[in-house]
N, CA, C and O atoms as CSV, one atom per row, in Angstrom:
chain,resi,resn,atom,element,x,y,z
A,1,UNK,N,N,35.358,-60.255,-6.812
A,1,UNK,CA,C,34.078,-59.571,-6.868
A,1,UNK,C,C,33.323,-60.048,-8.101
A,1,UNK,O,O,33.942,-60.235,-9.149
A,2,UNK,N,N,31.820,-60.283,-8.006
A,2,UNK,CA,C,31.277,-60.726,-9.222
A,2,UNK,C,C,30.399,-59.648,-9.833
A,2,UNK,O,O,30.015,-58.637,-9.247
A,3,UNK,N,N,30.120,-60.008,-11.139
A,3,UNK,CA,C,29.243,-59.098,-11.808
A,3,UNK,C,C,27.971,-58.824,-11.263
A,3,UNK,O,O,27.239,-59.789,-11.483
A,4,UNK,N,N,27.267,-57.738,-10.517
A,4,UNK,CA,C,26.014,-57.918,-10.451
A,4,UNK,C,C,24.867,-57.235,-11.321
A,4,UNK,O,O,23.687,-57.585,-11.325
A,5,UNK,N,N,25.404,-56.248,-12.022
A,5,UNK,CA,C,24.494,-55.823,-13.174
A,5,UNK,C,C,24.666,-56.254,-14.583
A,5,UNK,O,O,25.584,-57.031,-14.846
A,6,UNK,N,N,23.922,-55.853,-15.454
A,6,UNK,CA,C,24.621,-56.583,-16.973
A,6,UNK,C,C,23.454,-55.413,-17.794
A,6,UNK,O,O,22.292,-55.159,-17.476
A,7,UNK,N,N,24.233,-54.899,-18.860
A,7,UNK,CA,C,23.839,-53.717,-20.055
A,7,UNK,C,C,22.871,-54.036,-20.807
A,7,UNK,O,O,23.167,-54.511,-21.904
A,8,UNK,N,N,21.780,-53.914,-20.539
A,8,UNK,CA,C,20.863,-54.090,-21.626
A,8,UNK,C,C,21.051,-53.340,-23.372
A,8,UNK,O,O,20.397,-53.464,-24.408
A,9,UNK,N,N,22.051,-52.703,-23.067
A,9,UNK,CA,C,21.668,-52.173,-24.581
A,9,UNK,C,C,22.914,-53.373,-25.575
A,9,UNK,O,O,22.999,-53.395,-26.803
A,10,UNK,N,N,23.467,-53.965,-24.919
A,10,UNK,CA,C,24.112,-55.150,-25.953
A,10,UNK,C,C,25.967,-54.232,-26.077
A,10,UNK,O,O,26.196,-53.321,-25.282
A,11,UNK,N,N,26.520,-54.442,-26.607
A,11,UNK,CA,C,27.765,-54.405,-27.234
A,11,UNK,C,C,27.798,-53.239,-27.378
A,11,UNK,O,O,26.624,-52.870,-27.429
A,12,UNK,N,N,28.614,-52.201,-27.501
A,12,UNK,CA,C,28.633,-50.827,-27.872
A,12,UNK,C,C,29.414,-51.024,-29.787
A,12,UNK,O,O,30.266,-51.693,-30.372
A,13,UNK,N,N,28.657,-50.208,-30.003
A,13,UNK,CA,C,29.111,-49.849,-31.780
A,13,UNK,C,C,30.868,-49.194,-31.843
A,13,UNK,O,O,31.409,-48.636,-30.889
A,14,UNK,N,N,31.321,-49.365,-32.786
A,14,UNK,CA,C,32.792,-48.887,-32.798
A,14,UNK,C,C,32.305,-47.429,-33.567
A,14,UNK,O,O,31.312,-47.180,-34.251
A,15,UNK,N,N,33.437,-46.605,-33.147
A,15,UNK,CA,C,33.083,-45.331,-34.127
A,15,UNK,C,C,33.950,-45.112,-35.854
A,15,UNK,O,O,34.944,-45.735,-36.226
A,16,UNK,N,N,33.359,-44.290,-36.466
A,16,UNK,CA,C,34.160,-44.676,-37.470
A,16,UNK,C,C,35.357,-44.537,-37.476
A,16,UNK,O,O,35.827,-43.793,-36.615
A,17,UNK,N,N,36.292,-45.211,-38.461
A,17,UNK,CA,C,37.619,-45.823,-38.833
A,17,UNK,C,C,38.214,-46.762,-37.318
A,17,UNK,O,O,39.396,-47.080,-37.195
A,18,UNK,N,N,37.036,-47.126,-36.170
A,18,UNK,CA,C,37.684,-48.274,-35.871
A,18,UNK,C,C,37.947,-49.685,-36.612
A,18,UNK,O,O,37.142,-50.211,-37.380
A,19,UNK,N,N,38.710,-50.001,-36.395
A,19,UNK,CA,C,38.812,-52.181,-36.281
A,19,UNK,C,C,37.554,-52.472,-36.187
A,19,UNK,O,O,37.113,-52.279,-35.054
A,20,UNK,N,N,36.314,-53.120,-37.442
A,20,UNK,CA,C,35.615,-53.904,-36.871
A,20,UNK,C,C,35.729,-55.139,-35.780
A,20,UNK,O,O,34.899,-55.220,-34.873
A,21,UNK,N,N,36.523,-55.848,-35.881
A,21,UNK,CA,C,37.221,-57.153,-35.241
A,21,UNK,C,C,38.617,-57.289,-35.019
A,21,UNK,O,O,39.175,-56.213,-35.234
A,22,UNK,N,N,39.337,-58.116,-34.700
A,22,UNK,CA,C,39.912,-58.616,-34.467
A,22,UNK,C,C,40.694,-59.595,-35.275
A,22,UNK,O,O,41.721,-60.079,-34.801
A,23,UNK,N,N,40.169,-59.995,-36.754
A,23,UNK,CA,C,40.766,-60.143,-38.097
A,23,UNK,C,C,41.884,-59.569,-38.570
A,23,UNK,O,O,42.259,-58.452,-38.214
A,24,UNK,N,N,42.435,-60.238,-39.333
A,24,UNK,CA,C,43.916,-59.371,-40.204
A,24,UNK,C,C,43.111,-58.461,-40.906
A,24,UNK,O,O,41.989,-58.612,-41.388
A,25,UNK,N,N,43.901,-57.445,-40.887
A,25,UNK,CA,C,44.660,-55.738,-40.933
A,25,UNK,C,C,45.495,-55.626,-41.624
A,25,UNK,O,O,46.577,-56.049,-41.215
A,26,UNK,N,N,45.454,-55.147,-42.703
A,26,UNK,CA,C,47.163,-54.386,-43.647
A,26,UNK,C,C,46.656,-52.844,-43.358
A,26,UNK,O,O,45.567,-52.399,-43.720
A,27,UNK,N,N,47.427,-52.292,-42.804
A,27,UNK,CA,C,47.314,-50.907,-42.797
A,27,UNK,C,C,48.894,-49.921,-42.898
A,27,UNK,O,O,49.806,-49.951,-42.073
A,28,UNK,N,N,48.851,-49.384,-43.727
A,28,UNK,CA,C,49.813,-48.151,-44.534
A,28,UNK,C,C,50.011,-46.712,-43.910
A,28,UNK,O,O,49.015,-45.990,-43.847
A,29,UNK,N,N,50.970,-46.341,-43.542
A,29,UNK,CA,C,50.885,-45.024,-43.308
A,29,UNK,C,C,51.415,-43.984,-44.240
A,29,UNK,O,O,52.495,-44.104,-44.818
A,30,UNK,N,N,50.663,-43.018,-44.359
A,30,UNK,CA,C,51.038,-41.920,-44.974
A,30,UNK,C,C,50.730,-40.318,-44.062
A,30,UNK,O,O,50.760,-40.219,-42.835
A,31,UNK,N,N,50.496,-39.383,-44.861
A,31,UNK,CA,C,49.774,-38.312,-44.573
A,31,UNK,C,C,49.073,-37.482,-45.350
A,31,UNK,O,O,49.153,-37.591,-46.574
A,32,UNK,N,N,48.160,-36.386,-44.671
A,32,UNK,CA,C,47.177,-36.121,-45.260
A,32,UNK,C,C,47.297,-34.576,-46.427
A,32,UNK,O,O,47.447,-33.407,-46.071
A,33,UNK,N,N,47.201,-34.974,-47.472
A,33,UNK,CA,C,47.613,-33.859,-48.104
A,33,UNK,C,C,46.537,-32.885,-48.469
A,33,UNK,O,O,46.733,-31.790,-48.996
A,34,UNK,N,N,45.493,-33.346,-48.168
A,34,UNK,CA,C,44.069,-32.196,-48.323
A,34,UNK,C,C,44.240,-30.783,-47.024
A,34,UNK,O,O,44.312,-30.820,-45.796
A,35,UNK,N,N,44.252,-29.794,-47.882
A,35,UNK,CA,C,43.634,-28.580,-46.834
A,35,UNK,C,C,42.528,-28.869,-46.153
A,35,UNK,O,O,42.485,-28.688,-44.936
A,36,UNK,N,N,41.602,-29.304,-46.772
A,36,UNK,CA,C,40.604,-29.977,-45.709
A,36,UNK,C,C,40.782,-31.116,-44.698
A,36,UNK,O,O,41.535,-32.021,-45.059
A,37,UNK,N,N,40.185,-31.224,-43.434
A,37,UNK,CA,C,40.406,-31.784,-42.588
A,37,UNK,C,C,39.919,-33.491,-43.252
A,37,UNK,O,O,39.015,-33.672,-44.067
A,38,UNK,N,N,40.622,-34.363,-42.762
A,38,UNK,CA,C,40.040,-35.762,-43.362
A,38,UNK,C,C,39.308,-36.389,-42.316
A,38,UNK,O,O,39.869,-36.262,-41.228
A,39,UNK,N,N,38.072,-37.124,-42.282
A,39,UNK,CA,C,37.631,-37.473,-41.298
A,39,UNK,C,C,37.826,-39.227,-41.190
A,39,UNK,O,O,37.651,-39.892,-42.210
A,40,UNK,N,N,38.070,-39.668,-40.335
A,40,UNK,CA,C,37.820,-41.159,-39.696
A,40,UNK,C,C,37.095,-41.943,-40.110
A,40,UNK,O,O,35.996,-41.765,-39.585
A,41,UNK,N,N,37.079,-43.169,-41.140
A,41,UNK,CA,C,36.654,-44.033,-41.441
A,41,UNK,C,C,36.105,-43.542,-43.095
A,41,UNK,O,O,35.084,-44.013,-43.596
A,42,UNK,N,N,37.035,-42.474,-43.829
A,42,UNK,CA,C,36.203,-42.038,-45.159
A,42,UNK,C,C,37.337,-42.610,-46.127
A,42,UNK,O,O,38.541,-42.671,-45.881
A,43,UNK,N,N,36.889,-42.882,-46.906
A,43,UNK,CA,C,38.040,-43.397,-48.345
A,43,UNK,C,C,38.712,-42.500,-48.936
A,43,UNK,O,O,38.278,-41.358,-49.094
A,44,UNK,N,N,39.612,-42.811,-49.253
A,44,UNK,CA,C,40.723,-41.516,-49.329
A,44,UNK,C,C,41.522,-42.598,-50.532
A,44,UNK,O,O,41.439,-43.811,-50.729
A,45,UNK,N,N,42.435,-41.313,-51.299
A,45,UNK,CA,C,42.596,-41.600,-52.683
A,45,UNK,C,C,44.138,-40.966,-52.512
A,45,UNK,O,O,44.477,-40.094,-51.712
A,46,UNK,N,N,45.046,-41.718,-53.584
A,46,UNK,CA,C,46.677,-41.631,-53.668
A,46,UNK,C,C,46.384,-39.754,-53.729
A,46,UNK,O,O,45.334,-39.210,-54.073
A,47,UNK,N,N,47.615,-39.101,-53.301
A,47,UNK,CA,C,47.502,-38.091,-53.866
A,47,UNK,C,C,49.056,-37.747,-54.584
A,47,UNK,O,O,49.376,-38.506,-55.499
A,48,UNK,N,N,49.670,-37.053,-54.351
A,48,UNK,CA,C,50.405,-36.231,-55.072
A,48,UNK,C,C,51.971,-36.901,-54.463
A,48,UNK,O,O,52.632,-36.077,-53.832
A,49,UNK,N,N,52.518,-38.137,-54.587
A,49,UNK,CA,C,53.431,-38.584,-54.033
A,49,UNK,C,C,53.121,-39.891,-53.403
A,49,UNK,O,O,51.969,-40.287,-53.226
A,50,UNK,N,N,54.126,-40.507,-53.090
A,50,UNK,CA,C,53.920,-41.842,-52.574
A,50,UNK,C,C,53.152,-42.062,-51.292
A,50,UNK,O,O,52.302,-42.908,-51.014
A,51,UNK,N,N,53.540,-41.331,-50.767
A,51,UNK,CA,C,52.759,-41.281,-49.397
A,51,UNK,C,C,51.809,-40.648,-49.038
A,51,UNK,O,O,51.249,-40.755,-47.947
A,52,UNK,N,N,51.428,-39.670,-50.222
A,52,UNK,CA,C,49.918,-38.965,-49.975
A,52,UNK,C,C,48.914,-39.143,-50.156
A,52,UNK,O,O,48.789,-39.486,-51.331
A,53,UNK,N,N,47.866,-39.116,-49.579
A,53,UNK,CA,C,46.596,-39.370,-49.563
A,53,UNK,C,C,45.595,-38.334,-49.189
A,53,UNK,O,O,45.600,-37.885,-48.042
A,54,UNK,N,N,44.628,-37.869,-50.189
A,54,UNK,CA,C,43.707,-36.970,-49.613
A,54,UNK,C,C,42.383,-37.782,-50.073
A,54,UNK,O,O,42.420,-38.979,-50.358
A,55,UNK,N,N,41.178,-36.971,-50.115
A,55,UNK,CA,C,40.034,-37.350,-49.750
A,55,UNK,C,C,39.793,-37.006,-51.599
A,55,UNK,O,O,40.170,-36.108,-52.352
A,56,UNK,N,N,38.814,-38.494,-51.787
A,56,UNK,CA,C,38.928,-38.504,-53.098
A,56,UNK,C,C,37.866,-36.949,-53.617
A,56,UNK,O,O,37.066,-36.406,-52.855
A,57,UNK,N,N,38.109,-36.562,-54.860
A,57,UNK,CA,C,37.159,-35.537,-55.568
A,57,UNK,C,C,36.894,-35.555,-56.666
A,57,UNK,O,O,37.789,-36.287,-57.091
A,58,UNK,N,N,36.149,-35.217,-57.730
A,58,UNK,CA,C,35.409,-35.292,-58.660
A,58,UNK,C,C,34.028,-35.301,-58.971
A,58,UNK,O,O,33.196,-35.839,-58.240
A,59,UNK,N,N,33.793,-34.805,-59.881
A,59,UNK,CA,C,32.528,-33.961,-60.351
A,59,UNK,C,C,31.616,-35.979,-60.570
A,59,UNK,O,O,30.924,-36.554,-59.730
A,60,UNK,N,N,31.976,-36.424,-61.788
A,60,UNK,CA,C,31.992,-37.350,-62.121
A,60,UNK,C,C,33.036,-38.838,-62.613
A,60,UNK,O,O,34.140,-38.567,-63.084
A,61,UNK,N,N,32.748,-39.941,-62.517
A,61,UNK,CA,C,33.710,-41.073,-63.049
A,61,UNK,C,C,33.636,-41.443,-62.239
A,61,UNK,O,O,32.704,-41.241,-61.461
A,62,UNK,N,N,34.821,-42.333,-62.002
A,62,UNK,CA,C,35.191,-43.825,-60.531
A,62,UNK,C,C,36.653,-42.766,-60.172
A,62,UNK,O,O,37.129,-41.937,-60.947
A,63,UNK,N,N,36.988,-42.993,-59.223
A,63,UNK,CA,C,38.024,-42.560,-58.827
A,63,UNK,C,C,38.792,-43.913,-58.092
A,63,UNK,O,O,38.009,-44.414,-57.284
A,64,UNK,N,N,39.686,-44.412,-58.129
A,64,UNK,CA,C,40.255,-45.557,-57.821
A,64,UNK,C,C,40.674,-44.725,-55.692
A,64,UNK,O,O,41.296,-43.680,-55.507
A,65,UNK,N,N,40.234,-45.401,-54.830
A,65,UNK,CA,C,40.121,-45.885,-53.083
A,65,UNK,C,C,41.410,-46.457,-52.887
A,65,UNK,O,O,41.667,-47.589,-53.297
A,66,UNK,N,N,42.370,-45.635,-52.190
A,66,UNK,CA,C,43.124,-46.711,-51.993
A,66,UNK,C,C,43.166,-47.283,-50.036
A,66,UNK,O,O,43.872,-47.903,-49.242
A,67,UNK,N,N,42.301,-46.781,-50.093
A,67,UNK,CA,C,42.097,-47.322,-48.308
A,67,UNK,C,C,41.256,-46.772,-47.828
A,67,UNK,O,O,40.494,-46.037,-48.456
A,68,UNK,N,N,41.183,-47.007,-46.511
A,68,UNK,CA,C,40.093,-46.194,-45.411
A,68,UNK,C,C,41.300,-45.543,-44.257
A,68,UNK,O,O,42.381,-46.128,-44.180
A,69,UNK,N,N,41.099,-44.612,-43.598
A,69,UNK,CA,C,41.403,-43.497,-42.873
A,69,UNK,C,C,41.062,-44.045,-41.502
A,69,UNK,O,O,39.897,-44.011,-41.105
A,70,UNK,N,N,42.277,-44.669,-40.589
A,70,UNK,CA,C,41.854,-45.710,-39.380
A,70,UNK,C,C,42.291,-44.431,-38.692
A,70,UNK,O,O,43.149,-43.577,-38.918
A,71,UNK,N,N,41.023,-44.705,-37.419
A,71,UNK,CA,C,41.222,-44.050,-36.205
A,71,UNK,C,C,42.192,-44.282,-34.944
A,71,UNK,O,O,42.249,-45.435,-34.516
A,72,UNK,N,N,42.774,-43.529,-34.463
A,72,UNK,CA,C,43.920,-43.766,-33.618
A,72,UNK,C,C,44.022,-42.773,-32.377
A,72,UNK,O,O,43.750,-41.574,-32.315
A,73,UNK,N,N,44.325,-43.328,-31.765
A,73,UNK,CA,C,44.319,-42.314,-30.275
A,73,UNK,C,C,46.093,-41.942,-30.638
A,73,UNK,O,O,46.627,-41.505,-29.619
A,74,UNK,N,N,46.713,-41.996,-31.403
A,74,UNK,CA,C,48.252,-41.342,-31.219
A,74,UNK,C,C,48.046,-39.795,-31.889
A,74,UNK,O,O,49.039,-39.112,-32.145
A,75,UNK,N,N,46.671,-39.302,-32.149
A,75,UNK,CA,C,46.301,-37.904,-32.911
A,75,UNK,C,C,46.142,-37.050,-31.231
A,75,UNK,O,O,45.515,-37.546,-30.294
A,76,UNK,N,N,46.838,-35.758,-31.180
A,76,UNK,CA,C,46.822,-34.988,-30.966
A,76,UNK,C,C,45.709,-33.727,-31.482
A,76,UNK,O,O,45.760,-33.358,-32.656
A,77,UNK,N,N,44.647,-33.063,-30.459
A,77,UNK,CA,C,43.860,-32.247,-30.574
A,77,UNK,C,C,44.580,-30.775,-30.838
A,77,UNK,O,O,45.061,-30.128,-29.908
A,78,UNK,N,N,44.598,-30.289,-32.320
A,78,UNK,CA,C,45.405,-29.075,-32.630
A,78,UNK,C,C,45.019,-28.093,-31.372
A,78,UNK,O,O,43.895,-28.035,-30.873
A,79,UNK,N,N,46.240,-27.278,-30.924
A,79,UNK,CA,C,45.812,-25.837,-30.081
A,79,UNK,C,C,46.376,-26.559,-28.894
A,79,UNK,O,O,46.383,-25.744,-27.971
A,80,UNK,N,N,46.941,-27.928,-28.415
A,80,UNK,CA,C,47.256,-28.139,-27.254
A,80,UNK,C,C,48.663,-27.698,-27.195
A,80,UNK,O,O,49.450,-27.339,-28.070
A,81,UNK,N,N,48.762,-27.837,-25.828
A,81,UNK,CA,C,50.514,-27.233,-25.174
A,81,UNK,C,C,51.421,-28.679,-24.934
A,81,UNK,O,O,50.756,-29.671,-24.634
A,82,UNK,N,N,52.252,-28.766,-25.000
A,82,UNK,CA,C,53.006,-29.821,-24.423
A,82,UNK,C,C,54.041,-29.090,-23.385
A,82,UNK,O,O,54.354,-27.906,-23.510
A,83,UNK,N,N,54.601,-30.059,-22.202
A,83,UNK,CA,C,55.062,-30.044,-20.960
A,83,UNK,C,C,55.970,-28.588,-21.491
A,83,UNK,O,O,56.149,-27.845,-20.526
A,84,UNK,N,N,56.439,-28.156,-22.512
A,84,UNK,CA,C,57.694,-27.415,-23.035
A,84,UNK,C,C,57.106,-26.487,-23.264
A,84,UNK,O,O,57.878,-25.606,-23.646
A,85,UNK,N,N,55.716,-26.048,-23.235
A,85,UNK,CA,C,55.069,-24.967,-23.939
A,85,UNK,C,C,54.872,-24.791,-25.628
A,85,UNK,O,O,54.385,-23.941,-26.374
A,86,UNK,N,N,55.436,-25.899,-25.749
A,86,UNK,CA,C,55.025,-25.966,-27.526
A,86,UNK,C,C,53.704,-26.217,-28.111
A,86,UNK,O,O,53.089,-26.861,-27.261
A,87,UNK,N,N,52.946,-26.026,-29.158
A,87,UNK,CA,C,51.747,-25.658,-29.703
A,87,UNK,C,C,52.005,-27.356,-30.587
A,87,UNK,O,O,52.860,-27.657,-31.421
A,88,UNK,N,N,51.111,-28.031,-30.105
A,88,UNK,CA,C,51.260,-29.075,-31.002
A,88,UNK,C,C,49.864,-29.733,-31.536
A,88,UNK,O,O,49.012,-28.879,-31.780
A,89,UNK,N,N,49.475,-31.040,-31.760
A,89,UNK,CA,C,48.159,-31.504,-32.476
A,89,UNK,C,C,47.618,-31.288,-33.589
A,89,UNK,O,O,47.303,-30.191,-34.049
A,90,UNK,N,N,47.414,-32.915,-34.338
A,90,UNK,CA,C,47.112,-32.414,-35.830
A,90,UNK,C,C,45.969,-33.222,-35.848
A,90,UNK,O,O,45.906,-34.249,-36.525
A,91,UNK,N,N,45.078,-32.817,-35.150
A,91,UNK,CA,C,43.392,-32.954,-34.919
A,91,UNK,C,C,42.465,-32.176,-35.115
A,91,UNK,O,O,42.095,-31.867,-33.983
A,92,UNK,N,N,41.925,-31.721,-35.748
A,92,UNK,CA,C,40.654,-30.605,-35.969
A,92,UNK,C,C,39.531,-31.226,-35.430
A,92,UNK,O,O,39.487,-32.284,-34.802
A,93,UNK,N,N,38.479,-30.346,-35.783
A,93,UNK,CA,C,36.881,-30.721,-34.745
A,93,UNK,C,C,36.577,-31.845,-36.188
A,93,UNK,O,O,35.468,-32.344,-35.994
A,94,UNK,N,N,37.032,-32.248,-37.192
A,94,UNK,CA,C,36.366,-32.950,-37.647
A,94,UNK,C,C,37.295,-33.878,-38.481
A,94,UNK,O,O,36.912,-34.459,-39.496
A,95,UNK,N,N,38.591,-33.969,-37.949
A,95,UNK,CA,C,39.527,-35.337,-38.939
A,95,UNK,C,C,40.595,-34.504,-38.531
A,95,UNK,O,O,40.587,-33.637,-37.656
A,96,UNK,N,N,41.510,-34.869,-39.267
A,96,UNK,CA,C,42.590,-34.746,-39.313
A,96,UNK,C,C,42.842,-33.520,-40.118
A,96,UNK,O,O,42.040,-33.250,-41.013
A,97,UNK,N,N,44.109,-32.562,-39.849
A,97,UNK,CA,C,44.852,-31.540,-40.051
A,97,UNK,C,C,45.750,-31.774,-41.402
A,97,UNK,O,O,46.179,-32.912,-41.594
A,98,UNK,N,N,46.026,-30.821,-42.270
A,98,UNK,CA,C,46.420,-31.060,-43.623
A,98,UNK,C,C,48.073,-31.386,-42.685
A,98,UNK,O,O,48.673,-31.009,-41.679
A,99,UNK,N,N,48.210,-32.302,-43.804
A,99,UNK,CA,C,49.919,-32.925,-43.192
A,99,UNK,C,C,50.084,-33.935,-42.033
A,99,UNK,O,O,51.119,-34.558,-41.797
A,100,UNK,N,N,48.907,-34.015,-41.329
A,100,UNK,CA,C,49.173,-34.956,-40.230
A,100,UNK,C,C,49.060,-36.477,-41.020
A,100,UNK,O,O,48.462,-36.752,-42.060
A,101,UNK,N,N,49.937,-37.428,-40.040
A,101,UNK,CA,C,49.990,-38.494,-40.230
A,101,UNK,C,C,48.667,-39.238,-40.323
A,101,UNK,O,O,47.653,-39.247,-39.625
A,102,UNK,N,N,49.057,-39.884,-41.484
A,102,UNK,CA,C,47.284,-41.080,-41.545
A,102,UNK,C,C,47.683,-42.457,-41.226
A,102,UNK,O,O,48.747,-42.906,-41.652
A,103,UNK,N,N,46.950,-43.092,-40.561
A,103,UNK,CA,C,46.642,-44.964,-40.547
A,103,UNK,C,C,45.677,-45.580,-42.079
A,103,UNK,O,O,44.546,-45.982,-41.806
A,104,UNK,N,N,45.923,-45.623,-42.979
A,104,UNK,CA,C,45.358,-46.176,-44.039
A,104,UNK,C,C,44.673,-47.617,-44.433
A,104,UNK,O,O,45.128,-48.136,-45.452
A,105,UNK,N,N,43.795,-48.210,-43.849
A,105,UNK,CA,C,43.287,-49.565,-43.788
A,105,UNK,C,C,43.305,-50.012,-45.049
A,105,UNK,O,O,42.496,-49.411,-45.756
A,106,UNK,N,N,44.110,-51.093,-45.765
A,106,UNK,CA,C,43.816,-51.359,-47.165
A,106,UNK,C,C,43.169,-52.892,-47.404
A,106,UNK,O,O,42.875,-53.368,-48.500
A,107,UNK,N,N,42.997,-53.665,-45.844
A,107,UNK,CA,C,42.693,-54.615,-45.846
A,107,UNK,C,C,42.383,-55.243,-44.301
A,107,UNK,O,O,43.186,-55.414,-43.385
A,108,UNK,N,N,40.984,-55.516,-44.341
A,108,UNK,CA,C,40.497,-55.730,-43.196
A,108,UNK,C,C,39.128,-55.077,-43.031
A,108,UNK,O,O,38.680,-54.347,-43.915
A,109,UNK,N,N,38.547,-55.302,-42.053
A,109,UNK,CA,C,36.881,-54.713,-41.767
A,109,UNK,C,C,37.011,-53.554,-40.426
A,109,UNK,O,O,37.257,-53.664,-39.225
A,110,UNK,N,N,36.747,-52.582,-41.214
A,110,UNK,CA,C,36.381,-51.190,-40.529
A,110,UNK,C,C,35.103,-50.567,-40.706
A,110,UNK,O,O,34.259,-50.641,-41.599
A,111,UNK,N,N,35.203,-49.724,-39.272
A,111,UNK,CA,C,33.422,-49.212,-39.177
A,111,UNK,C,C,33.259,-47.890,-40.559
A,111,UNK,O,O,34.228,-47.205,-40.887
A,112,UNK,N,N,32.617,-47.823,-40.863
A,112,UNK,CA,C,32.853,-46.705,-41.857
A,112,UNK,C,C,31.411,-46.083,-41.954
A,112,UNK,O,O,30.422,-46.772,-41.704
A,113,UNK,N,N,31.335,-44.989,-42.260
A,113,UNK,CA,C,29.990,-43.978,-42.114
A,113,UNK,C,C,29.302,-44.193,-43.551
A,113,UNK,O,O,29.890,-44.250,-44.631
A,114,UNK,N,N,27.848,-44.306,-43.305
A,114,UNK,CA,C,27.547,-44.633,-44.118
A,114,UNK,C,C,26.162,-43.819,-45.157
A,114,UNK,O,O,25.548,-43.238,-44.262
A,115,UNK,N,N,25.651,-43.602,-46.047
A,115,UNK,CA,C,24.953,-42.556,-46.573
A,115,UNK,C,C,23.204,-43.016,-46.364
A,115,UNK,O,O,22.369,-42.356,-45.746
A,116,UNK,N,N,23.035,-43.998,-46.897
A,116,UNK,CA,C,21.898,-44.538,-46.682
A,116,UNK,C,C,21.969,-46.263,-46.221
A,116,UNK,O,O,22.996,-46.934,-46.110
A,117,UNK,N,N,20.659,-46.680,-46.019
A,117,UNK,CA,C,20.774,-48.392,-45.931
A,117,UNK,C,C,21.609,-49.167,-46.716
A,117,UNK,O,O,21.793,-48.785,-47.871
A,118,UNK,N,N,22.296,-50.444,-46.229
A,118,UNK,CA,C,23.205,-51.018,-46.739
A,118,UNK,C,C,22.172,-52.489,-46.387
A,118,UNK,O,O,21.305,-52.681,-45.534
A,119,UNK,N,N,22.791,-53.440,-47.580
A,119,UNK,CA,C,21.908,-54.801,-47.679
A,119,UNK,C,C,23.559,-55.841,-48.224
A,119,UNK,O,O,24.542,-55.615,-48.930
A,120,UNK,N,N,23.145,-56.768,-47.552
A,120,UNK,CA,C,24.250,-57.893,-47.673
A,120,UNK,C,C,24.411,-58.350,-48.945
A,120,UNK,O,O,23.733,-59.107,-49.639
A,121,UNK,N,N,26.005,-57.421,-49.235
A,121,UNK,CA,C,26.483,-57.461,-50.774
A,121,UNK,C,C,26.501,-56.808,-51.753
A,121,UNK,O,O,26.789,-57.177,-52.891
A,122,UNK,N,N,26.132,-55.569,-51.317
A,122,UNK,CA,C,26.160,-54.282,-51.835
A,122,UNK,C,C,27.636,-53.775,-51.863
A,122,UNK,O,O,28.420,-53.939,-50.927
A,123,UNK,N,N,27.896,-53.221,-52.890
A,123,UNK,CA,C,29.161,-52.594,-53.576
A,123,UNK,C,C,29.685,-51.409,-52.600
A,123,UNK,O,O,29.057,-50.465,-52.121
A,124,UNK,N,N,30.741,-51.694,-52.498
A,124,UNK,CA,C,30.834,-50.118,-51.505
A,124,UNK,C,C,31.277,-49.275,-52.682
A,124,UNK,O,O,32.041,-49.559,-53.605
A,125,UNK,N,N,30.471,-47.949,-52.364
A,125,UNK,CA,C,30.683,-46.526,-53.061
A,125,UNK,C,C,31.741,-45.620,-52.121
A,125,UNK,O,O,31.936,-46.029,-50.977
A,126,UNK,N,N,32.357,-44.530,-52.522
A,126,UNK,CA,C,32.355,-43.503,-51.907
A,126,UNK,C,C,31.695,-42.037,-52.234
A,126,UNK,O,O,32.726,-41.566,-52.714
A,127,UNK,N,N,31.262,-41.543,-52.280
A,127,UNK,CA,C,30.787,-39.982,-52.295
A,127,UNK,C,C,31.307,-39.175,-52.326
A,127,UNK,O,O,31.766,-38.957,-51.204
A,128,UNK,N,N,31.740,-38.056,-53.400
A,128,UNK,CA,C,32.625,-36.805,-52.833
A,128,UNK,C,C,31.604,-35.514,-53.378
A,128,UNK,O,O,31.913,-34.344,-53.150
C-alpha cells in the first residue's frame, strides 16, 4: 500500500526530557528525593546520597546540574491497580513521585522546557 496523504505540519516536536536524536546518551539512574514531584526534562542536582537527585534550590549562587530528568514510559501513573489488586505508580499529574526511580541524562541532547527565547550559544541556566 502506498502513501497517499503527507502532514503538512512537518515532524512532530519531542516532549520534554525526550532524546533529541539519535546521538550518544550517558544516562544514570537514581531516584527522586524531593517531596515535590520532579518534572521531565528539568535539571536536577546531587542530593543527599549517591543516588539522589532532587530539583536544584536556592535563593541565590550557581548550584552545580548534574543532569536532566529523561522521560520514560517504564513510569507508572500513581493510584493505578495492578492484575493483584495492588496500588502502584510513581507518576503524579506533574513528574515524578518523591522516591520514584529517575533516568538522569548527563550527556547527550534532550528536549528541555524552556523560560524565554534561546539564540545559538547561549549558556544553559536553570531556574529554581
Amino acid at each position: 500500500m502506498s502513501q497517499t496523504t503527507v502532514s503538512l505540519g512537518g515532524p512532530t516536536v519531542g516532549k520534554a526530557g525526550d532524546k533529541a536524536d539519535s546521538g550518544p546518551h550517558d544516562i544514570k539512574s537514581g531516584f527522586n528525593q524531593n517531596s515535590a514531584q520532579m518534572p521531565f526534562g528539568y535539571g536536577v542536582a546531587h542530593g543527599n546520597g549517591e543516588r539522589a537527585f532532587a530539583l536544584p534550590s536556592g535563593a541565590s549562587g550557581t548550584i552545580e546540574v548534574a543532569g536532566i530528568n529523561v522521560y520514560s514510559y517504564n513510569h507508572v501513573r500513581a493510584g493505578a491497580v495492578d492484575a493483584a489488586g495492588n496500588q502502584t505508580g510513581d507518576l503524579g499529574s506533574s513528574g515524578l513521585l518523591q522516591n520514584a526511580s529517575i533516568q538522569l541524562g548527563v550527556k547527550g541532547r534532550f528536549w528541555v522546557p524552556v523560560a524565554h527565547a534561546v539564540n545559538y550559544g547561549d549558556r544553559p541556566f536553570c531556574y529554581v
